[in-house]
Phi, psi and omega in degrees: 000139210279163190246116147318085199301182178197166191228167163217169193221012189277292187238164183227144153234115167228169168314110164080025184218133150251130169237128142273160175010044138122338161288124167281159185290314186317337169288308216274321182359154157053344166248274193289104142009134159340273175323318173315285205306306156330290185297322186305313167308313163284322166253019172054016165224211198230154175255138188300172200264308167342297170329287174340306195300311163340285215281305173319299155336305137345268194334299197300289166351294191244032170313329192200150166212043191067179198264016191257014151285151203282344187300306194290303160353301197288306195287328151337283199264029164257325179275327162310303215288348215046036164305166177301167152322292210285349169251352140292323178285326174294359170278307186330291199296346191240049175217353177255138193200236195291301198252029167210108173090306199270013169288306199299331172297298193299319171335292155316303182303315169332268227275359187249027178248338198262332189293351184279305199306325181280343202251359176262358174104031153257176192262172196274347171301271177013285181302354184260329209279316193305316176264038161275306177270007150264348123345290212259309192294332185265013163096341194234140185309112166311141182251145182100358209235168193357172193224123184326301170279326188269117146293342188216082186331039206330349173283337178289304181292019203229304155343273214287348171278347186261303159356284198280326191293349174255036159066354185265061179272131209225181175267009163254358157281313150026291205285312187299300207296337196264349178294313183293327174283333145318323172286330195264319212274347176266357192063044169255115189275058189269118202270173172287119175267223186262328168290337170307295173279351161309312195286298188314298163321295198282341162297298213276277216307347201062048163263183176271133169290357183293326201276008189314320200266352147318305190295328215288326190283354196273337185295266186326330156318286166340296172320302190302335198278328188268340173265352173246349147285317168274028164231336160309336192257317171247011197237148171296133161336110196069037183273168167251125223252083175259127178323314198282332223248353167305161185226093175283132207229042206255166194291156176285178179289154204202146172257155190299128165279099177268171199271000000 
């Protein structure tokens, strides 16, 4: 019996050819950027180089956050046990859900209920004040908003200035910025954290919220990679891994060499 075609439209393969979405890789090789790639593969063109920067940043952004997020927990003590790599990261990757990583999905869904309402001609104060208080009658806690550690997130604000500097400010950071300022007027000092403007960034770029916790596990791989090489190197086998009892001893703080 004859195999049922099908078809994709993500990669091509022929002898000695690779293409995503219509570029060979050998090519992009050394000219695109990660992040670059990251967009191409998913939304099927290159990104303006601003964009790029955009995406890149994104990456960076949630590479690591110390060992008390439970994904890094999770890969800790998956690594103690003397598991493989790929099965410490995959505890990592089955440890981010609703309340780790799965802020940046609910978020979108947030701000792309308040972007019908602005494109329907409310004003964007309204819409911030209204999925403030809708929010709060349904019990459940803004995703995207404080942060256990940070009162002023730096990563958002760093995010969201490369933002405006590639012109793409959109109406769902709009929104997030204006929820915040909504906030300060009830005296809830709640800053937009990484999860937030990510989900606000990748809404203004049009990605889809189903892939939000994609970014976050494509970032945090790295971290996680880094933390199961030091706890495999310096630490003993089967230990109990209290969080609260690390010390870090690692390069001092140092500025960035810039050009």
């Amino acid at each position: 019996m004859a195999e049922e075609r099908w078809r994709t439209a993500v990669t091509s393969i022929a002898p000695n050819e690779i293409r995503v979405r219509g570029y060979r890789i050998d090519e992009m090789m050394g000219h695109v950027a990660f992040g670059e790639a990251v967009y191409l593969i998913l939304r099927g063109e290159l990104p303006t180089a601003a964009v790029g920067r955009v995406m890149e940043a994104m990456l960076v952004a949630s590479i690591d956050h110390g060992v008390t997020p439970p994904s890094t927990l999770s890969v800790r003590n998956a690594a103690t046990t003397g598991a493989p790599l790929n099965a410490c990261l995959a505890a990592g990757a089955l440890a981010v859900n609703r309340h780790h990583g799965g802020a940046v999905e609910d978020c979108m869904r947030l701000l792309a209920r308040g972007a019908v309402r602005v494109a329907a001609g409310e004003s964007v104060t309204a819409v911030a004040s209204a999925l403030i208080a809708e929010e709060k009658a349904a019990g459940r806690r803004l995703p995207g908003w404080g942060h256990r550690v940070h009162s002023d997130d730096p990563r958002s604000r760093r995010l969201l200035a490369l933002v405006r500097d590639a012109g793409v400010i959109g109406p769902h950071v709009t929104i997030a910025e204006a929820i915040v300022d909504e906030l300060a007027k009830g005296g809830k000092r709640l800053p937009l954290n990484v999860d937030g403007a990510i989900a606000a960034v990748l809404a203004d770029l049009g990605f889809a919220a189903e892939l939000a916790n994609g970014f976050f596990i494509l970032s945090r791989t790295a971290g996680w990679m880094a933390q199961v090489a030091e706890e495999v190197t310096r630490e003993k086998p089967m230990r109990r891994i209290e969080q609260g009892a690390v010390d870090y001893d690692g390069p001092a703080p140092r500025d960035l060499p810039l050009p």
